[in-house]
C-alpha positions, 0 to 999 in steps of 0.5 A: 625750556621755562626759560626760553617760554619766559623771555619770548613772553617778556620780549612780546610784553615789552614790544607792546610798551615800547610802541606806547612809549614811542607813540608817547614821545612822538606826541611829546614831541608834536605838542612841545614843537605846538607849545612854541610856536602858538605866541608867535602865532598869537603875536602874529594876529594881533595887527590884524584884529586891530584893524578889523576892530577898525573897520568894525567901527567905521562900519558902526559910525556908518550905519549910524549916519545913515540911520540917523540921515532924514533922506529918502532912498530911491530904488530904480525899477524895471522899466518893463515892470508891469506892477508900476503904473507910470510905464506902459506894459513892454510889447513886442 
């Protein structure tokens, strides 16, 4: 009778850990497959940070001309707009 009480003991004991075990392995093997596949990833990115690194340039030498330009810029407004003195108030 002892005997049978310590293999259903043991067998309970080892079902336990064999479930860590194998959430272990599959975590393993989630990471290793992640491991691999990340320089790809990184290699694959890289054109187009260069690119946007360009874009982010042009945009800088663009702004830079125009915050250097003298020129006044002239926003259109509505011609209903009653605040501008220059156009009769819009009637209907």
């Amino acid at each position: 009778m002892l005997a049978i009480a310590t293999a259903t003991a043991t067998t309970t004991g080892t079902t336990g850990m064999d479930m860590l075990m194998l959430v272990g392995a599959i975590f393993g093997l989630i990471l290793t497959v992640l491991w691999i596949l990340v320089p790809f990833a990184l290699f694959g990115i890289k054109p187009l940070l260069r690119e946007l690194i360009t874009e982010q340039r042009r945009g800088n030498e663009l702004a830079a001309r125009i915050a250097a330009s003298p020129t006044q810029v002239v926003v259109a407004t509505d011609p209903r707009d009653p605040r501008d003195p220059r156009v009769e108030p819009y009637v209907r």
